[in-house]
N, C-alpha and C positions, 0 to 999 in steps of 0.2 A: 356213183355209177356212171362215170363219164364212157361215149361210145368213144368204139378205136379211132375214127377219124369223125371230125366236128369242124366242120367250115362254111364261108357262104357258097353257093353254087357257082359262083362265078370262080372264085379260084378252085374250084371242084375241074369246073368245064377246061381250065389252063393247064392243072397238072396232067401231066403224061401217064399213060396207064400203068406203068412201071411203078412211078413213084409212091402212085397212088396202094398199089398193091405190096410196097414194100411196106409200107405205113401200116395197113394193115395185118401185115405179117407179124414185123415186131409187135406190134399191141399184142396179137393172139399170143405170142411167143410169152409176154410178160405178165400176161392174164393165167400162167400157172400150166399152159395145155405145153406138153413137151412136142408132140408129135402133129405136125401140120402134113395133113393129108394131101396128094394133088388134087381129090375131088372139092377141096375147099378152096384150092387157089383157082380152079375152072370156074366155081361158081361165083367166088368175088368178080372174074374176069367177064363175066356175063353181066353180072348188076351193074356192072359200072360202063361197061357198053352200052346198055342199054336205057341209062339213067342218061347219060351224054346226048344221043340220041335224042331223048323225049325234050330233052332240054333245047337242043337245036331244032327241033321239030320246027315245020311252017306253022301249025297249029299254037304255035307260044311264041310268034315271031313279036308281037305287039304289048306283050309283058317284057318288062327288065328281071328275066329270072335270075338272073347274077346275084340280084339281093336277097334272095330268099337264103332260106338254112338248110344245110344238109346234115345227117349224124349218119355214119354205117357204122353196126353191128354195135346197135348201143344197150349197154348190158341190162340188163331187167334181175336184180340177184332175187328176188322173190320166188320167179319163175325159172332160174339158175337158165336164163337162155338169153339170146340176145336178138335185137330188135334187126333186121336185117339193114334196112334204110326208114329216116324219120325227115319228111320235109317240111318247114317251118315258112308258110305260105299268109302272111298278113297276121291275123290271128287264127289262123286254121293250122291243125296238125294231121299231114298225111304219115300214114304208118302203112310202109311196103313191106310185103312177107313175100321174096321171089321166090318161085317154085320151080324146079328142071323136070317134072314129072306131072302126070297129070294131076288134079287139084281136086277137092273131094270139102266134103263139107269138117273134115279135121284140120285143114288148113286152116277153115276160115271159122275153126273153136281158138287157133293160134293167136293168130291176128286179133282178135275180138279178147283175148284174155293178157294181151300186152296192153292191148288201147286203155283197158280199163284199169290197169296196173298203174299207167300214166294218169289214165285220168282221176282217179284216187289217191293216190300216191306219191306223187309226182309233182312238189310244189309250182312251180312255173307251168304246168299241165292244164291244172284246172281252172275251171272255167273257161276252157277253149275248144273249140267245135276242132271235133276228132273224126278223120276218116280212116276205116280201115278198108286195106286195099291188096287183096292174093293176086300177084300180080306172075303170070306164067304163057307157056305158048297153047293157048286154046283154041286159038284159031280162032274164034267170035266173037260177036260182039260184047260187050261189058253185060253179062247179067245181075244181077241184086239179091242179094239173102235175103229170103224170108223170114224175119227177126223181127224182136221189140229191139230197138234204139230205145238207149240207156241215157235219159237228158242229153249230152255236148253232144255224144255219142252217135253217130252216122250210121248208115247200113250197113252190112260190109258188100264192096263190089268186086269181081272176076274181073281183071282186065289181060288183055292179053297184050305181051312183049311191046311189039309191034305201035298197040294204042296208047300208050300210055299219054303220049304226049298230048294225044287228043281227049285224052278221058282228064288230063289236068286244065283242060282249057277252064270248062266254065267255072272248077275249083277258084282257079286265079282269075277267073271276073266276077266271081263274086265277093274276095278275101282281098283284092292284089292294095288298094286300098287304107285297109285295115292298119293297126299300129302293130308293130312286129320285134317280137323280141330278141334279142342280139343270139344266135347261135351260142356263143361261147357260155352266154348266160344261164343258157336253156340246160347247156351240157351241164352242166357244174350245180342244178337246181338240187335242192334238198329231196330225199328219199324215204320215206319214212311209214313202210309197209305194216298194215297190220293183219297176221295169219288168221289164216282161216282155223276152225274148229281142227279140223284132220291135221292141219299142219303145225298147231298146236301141242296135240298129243302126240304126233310123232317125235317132238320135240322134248315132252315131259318124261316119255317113256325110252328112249331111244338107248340111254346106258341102261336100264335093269334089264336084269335073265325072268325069262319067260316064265320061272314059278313067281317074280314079284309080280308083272303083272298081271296075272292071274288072281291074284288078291285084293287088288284093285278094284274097288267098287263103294257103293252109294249104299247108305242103309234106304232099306223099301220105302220106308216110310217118309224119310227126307226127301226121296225122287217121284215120288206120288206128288208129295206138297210141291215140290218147286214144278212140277209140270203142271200140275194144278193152277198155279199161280200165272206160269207162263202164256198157258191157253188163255185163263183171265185177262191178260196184257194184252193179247193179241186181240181178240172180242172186242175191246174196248177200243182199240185204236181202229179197228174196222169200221163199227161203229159211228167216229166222230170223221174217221176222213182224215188224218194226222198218224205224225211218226211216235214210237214208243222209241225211247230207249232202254234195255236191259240189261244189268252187268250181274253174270252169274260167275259165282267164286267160291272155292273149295276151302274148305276148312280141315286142319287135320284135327283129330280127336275131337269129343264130344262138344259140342256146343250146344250151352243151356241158356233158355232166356232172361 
């Protein structure tokens, strides 16, 4: 799931917006999408203006961001979407979702369901403090989701264009530090998703015609018992304060004990 471009920010900051934008063209082009929209080549030309920007900021004049990691539009195939910008800051992972319109709390269900794609998924990911970050022109200051953070997992924050570079400052004193993993390694880490229940069955059922699955089903009395059992699992793990694990599996025809 390598992103279309993967490098340090330093040579991010040297290429020309041109080249940079050709780079991304090809990848899109080879990624299977035949038709490249102008509205996609606008908003590349935005993120990366404005990624340049936060990096030259006075605000990050006293960090070497040159060494940091950059990816844009790094694929997520889970979520069949891709990551817009991922910055690789000591051992901190920033994840930008830029927005050209106003921003809304669907934004920031995006963001928050890539981070944890990475941070689940995502061998070189985990175990590293994850920020998610809806990054658009709001014109104020950086507000904060009102969320549970999920262990590595950050809050997610609103920043607007403009601040970026100011809203990475304390990221980078308190990460700048830290031991950092090489970009290209990050890019190239193991992926190894595993689907949710819905995305499961979409998957089991997706070639039969609608009278097979209509047939499809549990006898009563097996799904009484295994939810019976399941509630038990869960009681008990409540309980003690500790994780259950459960692996439930289908069997076709009758099974006797």
């Amino acid at each position: 799931m390598p992103a279309y471009y993967a490098d340090t920010v330093g040579h991010f900051r040297e290429a020309p917006l041109e080249t940079l934008e050709l780079t991304l063209m090809r990848a899109y082009e080879s990624d299977r999408y035949k038709d490249l929209i102008t509205a996609q080549i606008s908003s590349w030309r935005n993120q990366i203006q404005a990624l340049k920007a936060a990096f030259s900021s006075a605000d990050l004049a006293s960090f070497n961001t040159d060494n940091w990691g950059i990816a844009i539009e790094f694929v997520v195939p889970r979520k069949m979407g891709r990551i817009d910008t991922v910055l690789l800051i000591g051992n901190a992972i920033v994840v930008l979702e830029f927005k050209s319109d106003s921003v809304d709390s669907g934004a920031a269900d995006q963001v928050e369901d890539y981070c944890l794609d990475l941070l689940y998924f995502h061998s070189p990911s985990h175990q590293h403090v994850i920020y998610p970050v809806v990054v658009a022109n709001t014109g104020t200051d950086s507000p904060t989701r009102r969320s549970q953070a999920f262990g590595e997992l950050q809050l997610t924050t609103f920043v607007d264009t403009t601040r970026l570079g100011n809203w990475l400052l304390p990221v980078a004193a308190k990460h700048f530090s830290e031991l950092q993993l090489p970009v290209k390694q990050w890019n190239a880490g193991d992926y190894r998703p595993v689907p949710t229940i819905v995305e499961a069955a979409i998957g089991m059922f997706a070639e039969m015609q609608v009278e097979d699955i209509a047939k499809a089903g549990c006898d009563p009395i097996n799904l009484t018992a295994t939810i019976s059992t399941i509630r038990n699992i869960v009681t008990e793990a409540a309980k003690k304060t500790r994780k259950q694990y459960a692996l439930l599996l289908g069997c076709l025809g009758r099974v006797r004990p």
